[in-house]
N, C-alpha and C positions, 0 to 999 in steps of 0.2 A: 572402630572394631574391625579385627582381620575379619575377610570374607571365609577364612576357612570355619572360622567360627560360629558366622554368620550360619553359615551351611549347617554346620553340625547342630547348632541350635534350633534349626529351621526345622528338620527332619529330611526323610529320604525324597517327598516332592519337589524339596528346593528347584532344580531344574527346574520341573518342569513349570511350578509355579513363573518360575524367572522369565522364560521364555515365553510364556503368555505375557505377563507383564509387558515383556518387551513387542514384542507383533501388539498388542493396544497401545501405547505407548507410540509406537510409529503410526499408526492408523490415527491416530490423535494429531499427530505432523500432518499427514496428509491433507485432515478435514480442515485442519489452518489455513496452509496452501490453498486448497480451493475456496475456503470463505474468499479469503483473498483476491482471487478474481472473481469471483461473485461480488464484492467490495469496487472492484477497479470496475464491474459492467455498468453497475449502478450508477458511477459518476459520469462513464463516459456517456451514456444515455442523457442523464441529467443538465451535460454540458453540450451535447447536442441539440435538446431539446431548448437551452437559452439560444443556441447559435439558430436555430429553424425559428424560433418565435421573433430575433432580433430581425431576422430577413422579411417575416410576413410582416412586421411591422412597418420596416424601411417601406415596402412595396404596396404599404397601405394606403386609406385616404384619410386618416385622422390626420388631425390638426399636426403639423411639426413638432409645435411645443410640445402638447402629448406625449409625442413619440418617441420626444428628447427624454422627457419624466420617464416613460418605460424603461427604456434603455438605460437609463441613470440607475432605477430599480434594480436590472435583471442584471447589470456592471456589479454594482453592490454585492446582487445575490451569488453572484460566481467569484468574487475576489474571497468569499465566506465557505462555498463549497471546496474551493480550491486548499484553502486552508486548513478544512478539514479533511479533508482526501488528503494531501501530503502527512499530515499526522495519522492517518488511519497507516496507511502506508506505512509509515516509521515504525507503527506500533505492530504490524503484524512482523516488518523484518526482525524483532527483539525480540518478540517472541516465538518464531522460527528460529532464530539465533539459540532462544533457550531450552527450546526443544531438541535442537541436535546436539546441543552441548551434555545433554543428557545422556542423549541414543550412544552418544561417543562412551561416556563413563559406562554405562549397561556394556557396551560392546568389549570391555575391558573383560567382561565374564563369560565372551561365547568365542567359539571357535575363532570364528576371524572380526574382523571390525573393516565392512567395507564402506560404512560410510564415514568413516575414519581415515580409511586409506582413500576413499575419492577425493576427500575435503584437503589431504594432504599432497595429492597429485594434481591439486587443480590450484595451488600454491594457498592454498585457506582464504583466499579472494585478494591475497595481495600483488601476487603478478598479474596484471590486466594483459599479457598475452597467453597467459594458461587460461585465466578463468576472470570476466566482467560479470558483477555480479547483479544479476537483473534487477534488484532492486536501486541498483544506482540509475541505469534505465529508467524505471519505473517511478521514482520522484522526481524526474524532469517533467515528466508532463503534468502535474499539477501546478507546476510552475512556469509553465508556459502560460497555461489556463489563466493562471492567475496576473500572468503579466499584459495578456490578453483585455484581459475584462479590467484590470486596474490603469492600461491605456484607452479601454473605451470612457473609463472613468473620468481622466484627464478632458477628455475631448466633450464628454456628456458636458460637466460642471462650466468647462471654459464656454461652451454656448451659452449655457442658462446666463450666468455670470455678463455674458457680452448681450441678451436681451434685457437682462436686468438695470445694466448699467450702462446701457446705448452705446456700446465700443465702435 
């Protein structure tokens, strides 16, 4: 349907309806955004707190073996968080993605379109010398996390393994 139409069938609030729409509509973008690191605190707390528990353990007096079994555990538990922090991640840039693909089409109906034209001056994330897109940043470190804790994993399993089987 033409938007002129749109209009005329709307009545005379069209605008202003529009324009509210649109400021909620970005306010809605916004709160994504910050779920989002509220999302990123959470983990990096959660992978601090295996990296501080795997320390007081090393520097503990429980048995080795023990300490190997935690660490084997808490390897586990972070190759699992990792995995899902990189997908939470994934999921919030789609949907940031499809939240301004939106703001873009609205902005077809207001004076200007400047997150349009920023998106288009920042080459739309395809020149990494206008614009690196934080999210490519930001799913490296779940993956570090996760190469992390899936080489303590290697090394947890080969001890057990080498007590098990008197290497």
């Amino acid at each position: 349907m033409e938007i002129d139409k749109i209009k005329k069938e709307y009545g005379e609030k069209y605008q202003d309806h529009f324009l509210k729409q649109y400021e909620l509509y970005l306010a809605a973008a916004e709160k994504i955004s910050d779920r989002r690191e509220n999302v990123n605190k959470y983990f990096y707390t959660l992978n601090s707190g295996i990296f501080i528990s795997a320390g007081f353990l090393i520097n503990s007096e429980i048995s080795s073996f023990l300490i190997i079994l935690i660490l084997l555990f808490l390897s586990v538990l972070g190759v699992i968080f990792s995995i899902i922090f990189w997908y939470l991640i994934n999921s919030y840039k789609q949907l940031n993605t499809g939240k301004f693909n939106v703001l873009h089409e609205m902005e077809k109906q207001l004076p200007s379109q400047p997150y349009k034209d920023e998106w288009e001056m920042l080459g739309e994330g395809k020149d990494k010398k206008k614009y690196f897109p934080f999210s490519h940043i930001e799913k490296i470190i779940p993956v570090i996390f996760g190469v992390i804790y899936s080489g303590g994993l290697l090394v947890f399993i080969g001890y057990i393994l080498s007590k098990v089987f008197c290497f």
